[in-house]
C-alpha positions in Angstrom: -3.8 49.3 -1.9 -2.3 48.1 0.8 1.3 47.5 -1.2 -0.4 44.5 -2.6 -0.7 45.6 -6.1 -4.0 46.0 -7.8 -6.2 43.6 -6.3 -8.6 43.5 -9.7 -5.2 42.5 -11.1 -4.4 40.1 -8.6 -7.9 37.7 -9.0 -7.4 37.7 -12.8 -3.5 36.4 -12.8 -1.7 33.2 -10.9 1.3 33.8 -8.3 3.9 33.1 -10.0 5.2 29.2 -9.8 1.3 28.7 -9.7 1.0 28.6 -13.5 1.3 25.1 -14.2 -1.0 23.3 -11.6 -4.4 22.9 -13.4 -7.0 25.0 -12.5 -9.5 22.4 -11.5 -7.0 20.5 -9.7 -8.7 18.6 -6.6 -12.2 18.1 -8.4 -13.2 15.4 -9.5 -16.3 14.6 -11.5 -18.7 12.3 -9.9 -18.3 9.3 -12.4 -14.0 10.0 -11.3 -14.8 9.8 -7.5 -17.0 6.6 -8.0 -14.5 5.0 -9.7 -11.5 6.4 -6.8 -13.8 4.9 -4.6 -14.3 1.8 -5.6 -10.9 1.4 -6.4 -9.5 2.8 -2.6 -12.1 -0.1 -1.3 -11.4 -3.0 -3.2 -7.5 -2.1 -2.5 -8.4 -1.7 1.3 -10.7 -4.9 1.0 -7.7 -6.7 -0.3 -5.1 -5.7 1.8 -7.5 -6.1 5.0 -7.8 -10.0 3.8 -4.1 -10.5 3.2 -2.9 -8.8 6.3 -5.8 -10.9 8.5 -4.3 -13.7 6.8 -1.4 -13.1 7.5 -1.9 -12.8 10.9 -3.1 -16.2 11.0 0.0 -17.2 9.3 2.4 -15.9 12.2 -0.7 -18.1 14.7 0.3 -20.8 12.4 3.8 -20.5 13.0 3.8 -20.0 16.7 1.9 -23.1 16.7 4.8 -25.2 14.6 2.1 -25.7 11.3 4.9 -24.5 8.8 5.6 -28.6 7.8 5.1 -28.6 4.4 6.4 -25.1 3.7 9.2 -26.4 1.3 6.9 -28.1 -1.1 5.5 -24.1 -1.7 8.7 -22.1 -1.4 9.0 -22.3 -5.4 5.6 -20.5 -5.6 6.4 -17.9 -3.4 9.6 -17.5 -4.8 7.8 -16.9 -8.5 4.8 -14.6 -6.6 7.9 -12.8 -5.0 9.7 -11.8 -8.2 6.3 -10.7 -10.0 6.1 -8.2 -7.2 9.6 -7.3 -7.7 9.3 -6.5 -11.5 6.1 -4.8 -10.6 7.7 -2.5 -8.2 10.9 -1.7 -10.6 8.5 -1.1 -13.6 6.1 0.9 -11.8 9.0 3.2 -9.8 10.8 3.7 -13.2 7.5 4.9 -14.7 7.1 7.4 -12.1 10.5 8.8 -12.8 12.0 8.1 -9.6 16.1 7.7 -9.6 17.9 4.6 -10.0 19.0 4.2 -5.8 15.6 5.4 -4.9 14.1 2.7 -7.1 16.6 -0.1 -5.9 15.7 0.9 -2.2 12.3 0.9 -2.5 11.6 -2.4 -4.6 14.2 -4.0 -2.0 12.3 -3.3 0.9 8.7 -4.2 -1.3 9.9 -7.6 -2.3 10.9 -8.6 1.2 7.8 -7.7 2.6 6.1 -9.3 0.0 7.6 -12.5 0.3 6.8 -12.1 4.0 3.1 -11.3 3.6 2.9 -14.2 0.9 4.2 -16.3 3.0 2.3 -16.3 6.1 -0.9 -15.1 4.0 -0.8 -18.3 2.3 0.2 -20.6 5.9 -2.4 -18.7 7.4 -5.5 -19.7 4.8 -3.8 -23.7 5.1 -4.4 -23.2 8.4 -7.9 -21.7 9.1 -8.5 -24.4 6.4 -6.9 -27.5 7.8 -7.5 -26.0 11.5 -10.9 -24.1 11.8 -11.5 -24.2 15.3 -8.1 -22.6 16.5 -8.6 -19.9 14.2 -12.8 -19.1 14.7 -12.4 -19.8 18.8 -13.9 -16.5 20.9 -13.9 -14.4 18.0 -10.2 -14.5 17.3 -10.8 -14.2 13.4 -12.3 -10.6 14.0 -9.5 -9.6 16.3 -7.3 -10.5 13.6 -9.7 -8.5 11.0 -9.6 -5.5 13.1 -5.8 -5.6 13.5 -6.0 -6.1 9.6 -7.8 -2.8 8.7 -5.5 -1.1 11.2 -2.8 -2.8 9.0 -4.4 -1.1 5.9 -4.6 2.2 7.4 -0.7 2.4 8.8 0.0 1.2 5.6 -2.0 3.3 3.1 -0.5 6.8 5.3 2.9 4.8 5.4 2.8 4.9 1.4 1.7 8.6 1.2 3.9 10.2 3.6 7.2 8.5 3.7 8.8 10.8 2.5 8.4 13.3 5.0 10.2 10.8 7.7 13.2 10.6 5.2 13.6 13.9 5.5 12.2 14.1 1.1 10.1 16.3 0.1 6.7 15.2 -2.5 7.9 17.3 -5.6 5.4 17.9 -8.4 5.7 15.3 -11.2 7.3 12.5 -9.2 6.8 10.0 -6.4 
């Protein structure tokens, strides 16, 4: 047999530390991968816009349209700490440590505020300044550079861990 054991034996039983992953783990019904995939593309649809935004916002900026940027910082400030509480609430529920959770909602809320920021400066100024932002097709280089965004992003999320040196354990983050 090979020193295998008995292979009848081995098709009806799990390896050992095996036991507690579902057996239909990785399928999905169809009405489940519908709604994953409506879900996956509205959050890429909406991340695409704010990033595009956003890179309007920093066009904005280099052009010296920030002015009236104080008369918003108190919106951005309240955005800014919903997506701080969001962040700590949804880490905790995961189960993630305490310095893990700290970390991570640190680094969110700073790039949120960011993003927010010149998201928002960006829409003012497409609005107040169409034709420096829809000249030669700029807009779509900025969409491209959005979904591109999205996509470093989205693998950025899913694989940190393996750049910090962490392994994905079963059950957490």
């Amino acid at each position: 047999m090979g020193g295998r054991g008995n292979d009848a034996n081995a098709i009806r039983t799990r390896p050992q530390g095996l036991s507690r992953i579902p057996r239909n783990r990785g399928i999905m019904e169809a009405d489940d991968r519908t709604k994953y995939v409506a879900r996956t593309a509205a959050l890429a649809a909406a991340s695409t816009i704010v990033i595009t935004a956003s890179f309007i916002g920093v066009l904005a900026l280099l052009e010296g349209e920030f002015s009236t940027l104080d008369s918003r910082i108190p919106w951005y400030l309240v955005a800014t700490s919903l997506i701080f509480l969001s962040t700590i609430f949804l880490l905790e529920e995961h189960g993630a440590d305490g310095v893990e959770i700290i970390a991570i909602t640190a680094v969110v809320t700073i790039m949120g505020f960011i993003m927010i920021v010149l998201a928002v400066e960006g829409v003012n100024y497409a609005r107040t300044n169409p034709g420096d932002v829809f000249v030669d097709k700029l807009v779509l280089y900025f969409l491209a550079a959005g979904m591109f965004g999205t996509g470093i992003g989205y693998w950025g999320i899913k694989h940190w861990r393996e750049f910090t040196g962490q392994r994905q354990q079963a059950g957490q983050l």
